[in-house]
N, C-alpha and C positions, 0 to 999 in steps of 0.2 A: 504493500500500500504506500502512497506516494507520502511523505511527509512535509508537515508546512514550517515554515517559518515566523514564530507571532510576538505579535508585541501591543501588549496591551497596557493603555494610558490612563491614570487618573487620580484615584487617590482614597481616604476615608475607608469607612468598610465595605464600600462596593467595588471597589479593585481588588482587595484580599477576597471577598468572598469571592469574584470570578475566577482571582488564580486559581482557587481549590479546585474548581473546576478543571481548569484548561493543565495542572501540574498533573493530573491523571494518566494523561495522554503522552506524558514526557519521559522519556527512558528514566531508571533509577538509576544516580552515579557513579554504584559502583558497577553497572550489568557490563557487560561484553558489546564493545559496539556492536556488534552482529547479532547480538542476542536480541531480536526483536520483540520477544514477548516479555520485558522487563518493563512492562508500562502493566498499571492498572485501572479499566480495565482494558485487554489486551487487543490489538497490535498498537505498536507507538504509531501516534499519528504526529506527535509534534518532534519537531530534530532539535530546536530553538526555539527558548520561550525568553524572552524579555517582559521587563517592567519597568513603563515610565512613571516617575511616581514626583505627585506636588510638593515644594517643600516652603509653604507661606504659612505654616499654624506657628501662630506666637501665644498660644495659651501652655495652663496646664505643667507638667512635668516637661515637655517638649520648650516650652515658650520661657522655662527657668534656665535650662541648658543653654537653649539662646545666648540668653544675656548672660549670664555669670561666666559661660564657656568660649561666648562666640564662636560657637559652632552651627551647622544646621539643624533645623527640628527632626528629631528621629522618627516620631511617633507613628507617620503614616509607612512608614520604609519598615520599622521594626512589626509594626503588623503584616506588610506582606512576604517581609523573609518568613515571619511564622508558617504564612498557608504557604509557602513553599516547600519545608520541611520535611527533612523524613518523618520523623518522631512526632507530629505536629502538636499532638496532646498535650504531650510533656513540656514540649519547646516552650507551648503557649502558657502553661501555667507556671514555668520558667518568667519568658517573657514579660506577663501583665501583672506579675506580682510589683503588690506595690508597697514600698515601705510603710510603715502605721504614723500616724501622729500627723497633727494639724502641720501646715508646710510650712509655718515660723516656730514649730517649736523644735528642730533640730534640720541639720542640710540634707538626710535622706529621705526626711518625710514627705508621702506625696510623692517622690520619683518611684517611676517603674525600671525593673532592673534589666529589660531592652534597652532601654533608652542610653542608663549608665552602661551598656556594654558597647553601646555603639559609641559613645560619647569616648571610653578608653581607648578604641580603638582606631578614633580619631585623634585622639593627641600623642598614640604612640605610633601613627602612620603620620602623621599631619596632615593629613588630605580626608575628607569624608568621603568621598564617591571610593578612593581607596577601601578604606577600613570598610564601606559597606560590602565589596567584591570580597574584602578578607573574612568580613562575618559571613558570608551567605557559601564560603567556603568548607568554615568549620564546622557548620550548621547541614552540612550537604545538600544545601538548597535546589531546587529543581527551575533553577532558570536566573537570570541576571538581573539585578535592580538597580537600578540607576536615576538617581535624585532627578529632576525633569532641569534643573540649572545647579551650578555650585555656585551660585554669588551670592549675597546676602539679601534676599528682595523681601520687600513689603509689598502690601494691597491696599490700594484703597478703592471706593467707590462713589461713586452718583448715584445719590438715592432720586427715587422718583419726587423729590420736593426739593431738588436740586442740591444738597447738602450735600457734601464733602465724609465721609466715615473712615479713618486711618483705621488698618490694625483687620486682619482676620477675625480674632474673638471680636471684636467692636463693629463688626461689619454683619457677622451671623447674629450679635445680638439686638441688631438696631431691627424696628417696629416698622421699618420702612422697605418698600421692596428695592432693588436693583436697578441701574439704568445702564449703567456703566460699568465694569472692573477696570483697573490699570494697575501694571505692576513696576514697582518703582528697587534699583532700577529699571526702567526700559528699554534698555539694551541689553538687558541679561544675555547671556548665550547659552546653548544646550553644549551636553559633554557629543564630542566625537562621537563616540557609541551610541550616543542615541540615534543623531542621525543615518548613522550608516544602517543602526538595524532596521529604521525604518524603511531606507532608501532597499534596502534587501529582504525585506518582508514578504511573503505572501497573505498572510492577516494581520490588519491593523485594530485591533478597537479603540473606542471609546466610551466610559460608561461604564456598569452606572457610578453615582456619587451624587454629590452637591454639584447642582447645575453650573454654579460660579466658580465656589473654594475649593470645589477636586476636579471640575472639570477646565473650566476657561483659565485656570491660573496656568496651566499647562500648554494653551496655545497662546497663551502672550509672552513666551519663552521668545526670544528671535529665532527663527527656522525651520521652528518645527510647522507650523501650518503649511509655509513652504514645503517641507519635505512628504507632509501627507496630501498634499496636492498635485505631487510630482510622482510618490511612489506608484509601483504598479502593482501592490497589495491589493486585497479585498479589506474594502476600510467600510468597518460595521459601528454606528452610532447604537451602544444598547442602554436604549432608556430606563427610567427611573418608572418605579410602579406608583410610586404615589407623589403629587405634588409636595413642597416642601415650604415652611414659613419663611418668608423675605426672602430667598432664592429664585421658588417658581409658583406661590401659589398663584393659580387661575392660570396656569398658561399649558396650553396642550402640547400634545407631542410633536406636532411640529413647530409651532411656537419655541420650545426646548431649543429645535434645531435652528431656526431662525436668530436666537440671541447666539449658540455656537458660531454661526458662521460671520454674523458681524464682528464680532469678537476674534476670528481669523481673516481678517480684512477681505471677508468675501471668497473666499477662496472654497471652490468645490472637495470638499476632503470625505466626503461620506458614497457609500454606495449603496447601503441597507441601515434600514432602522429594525432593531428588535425592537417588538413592543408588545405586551402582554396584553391580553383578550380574553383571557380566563376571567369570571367573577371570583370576586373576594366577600369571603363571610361577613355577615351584618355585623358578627362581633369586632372584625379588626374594623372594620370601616366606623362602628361607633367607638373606637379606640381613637384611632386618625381623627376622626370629626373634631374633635375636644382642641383640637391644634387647627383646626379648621383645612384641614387637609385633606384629599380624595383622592381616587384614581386618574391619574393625566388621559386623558380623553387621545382617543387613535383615531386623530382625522387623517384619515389613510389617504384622500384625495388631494388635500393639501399636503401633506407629507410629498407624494405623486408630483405633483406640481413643482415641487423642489429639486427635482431631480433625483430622487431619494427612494430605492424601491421598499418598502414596510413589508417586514417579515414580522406576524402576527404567529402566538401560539400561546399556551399555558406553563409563564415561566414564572410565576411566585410559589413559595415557600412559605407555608405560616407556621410557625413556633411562636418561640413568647414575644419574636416580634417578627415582620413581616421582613423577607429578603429573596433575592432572586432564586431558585432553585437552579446553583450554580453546575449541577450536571447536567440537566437538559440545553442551558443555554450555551454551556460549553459544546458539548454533539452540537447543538443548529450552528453554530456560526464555525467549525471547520468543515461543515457543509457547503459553506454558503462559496463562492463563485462571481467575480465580474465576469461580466461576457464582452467588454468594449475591447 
């Protein structure tokens, strides 16, 4: 069976919950290259998997290292080395442990100990994108992660009453929706590796996360929308199931993709939208309601219209809270195929 090459972009727990998916499909690294059936489950479909991943959260145990370290925020990268792991169970509960005690009453309280392992790893490589290849090394990660810039950038944006909001946490906490993101600097630039894995991709994604803070912080990188307008990947938008406060409530799925592409200064970077079609239980929907949140609405027509073909199917997951059901979405999109 033919094997693809993927690289999937974004951030938050919708990028780790896809990797789990799409790490399946990837040889395990100690098997025998020739040993085909070292995937589960079996034949490997993937040869290379990549992870572009956002690095603007100034909150939290991430947002302390920040500043006290001046290093980059770990917390979205330390989640997806976890669902790349062999062990992932143990990794994880390695990983998210987090020291006890109010976060002023001593320096570990409140850090999680990913974070301080990456944060080590950084000051004894001096480079982060480094120490993350060296973490996801010892870890025997099932694919590469790579920070989506190494410069120091911040966010701000234009709320829709024209106000200014500095700062990631300040921007998910503000009452006001989105007009605008910018990311400062704006000229940040992508590491090499990213763009070549995309320039040599045959799947791209996108998706899901936070419409803005895991998704558009990653195409205001310089290049990269560039490079996903140029590759000859199959580049798949996979949407979010439910609208989200000050990000996207009210805006439907293609809406979603319309703020993407301004935000890529117009640039065609999509070929398919996943988008979920299945109904969702009354229970989770009066769960969601209380946030004033609902299912993004699959205007397939205008999606169409965009140039955008909507792959429709039943890809949520409900547990104790709602999330993609990251094996089926993972099978439909090394399915999927441009034809241009």
């Amino acid at each position: 069976m033919e094997t693809k090459r993927v690289v999937a972009i974004g951030g938050g727990t919708g990028l780790s919950t896809l990797l789990r998916g799409l790490k399946r499909y990837v040889q395990h690294p100690a098997a025998s290259p020739t040993d085909t059936s070292g995937c589960d489950p079996a034949p490997c479909r993937i040869a290379h998997l990549s992870a572009v991943v956002t690095v603007t959260d100034d909150g939290g145990s991430s947002g302390r290292l920040r500043d006290d370290l001046n290093m980059l925020p770990p917390g979205d990268i330390r989640n997806c080395m976890t669902a790349l792991s062999e062990d992932e169970h143990m990794l994880a509960r390695l990983f998210q442990y987090r020291f006890p005690g109010a976060k002023d009453s001593h320096d570990l309280a409140g850090h999680s100990f990913g974070n301080l392992f990456l944060a080590a790893l950084t000051d004894l490589t001096g480079d982060f994108a480094q120490a993350v290849q060296m973490a996801s090394q010892i870890i025997a990660a099932r694919g590469h992660i790579y920070p989506a810039t190494t410069s120091d950038v911040r966010l701000s944006a234009e709320m829709d009453d024209g106000t200014i909001v500095h700062g990631e946490t300040n921007i998910t906490g503000s009452k006001r929706s989105i007009r605008e993101l910018r990311l400062h600097p704006a000229d940040a630039a992508p590491l090499p590796q990213t763009l070549e894995a995309i320039a040599t991709a045959d799947l791209v994604t996108l998706g899901p996360g936070s419409l803005y803070t895991s998704l558009v912080t990653n195409l205001l990188v310089c290049g990269i929308p560039e490079a996903l307008a140029q590759t000859r990947a199959t580049r798949v938008f996979v949407c979010n199931l439910m609208t989200q406060a000050n990000e996207s409530l009210g805006l439907t799925a293609s809406q979603h993709l319309e703020k993407i592409f301004d935000h890529a200064h117009g640039e065609r970077i999509f070929d398919f939208a996943l988008i979920n079609s299945a109904p969702i239980s009354s229970k989770v929907l009066e769960q969601y309601a209380r946030e004033g949140q609902k299912p993004i609405e699959a205007d397939l027509d205008r999606i169409r219209q965009l140039g955008v073909v909507p792959v429709t199917g039943n890809f949520a997951f409900e547990g104790d809270v709602l999330r993609h059901d990251y094996d089926t979405v993972a099978a439909t999109l090394l399915d999927l195929k441009r034809t241009d």
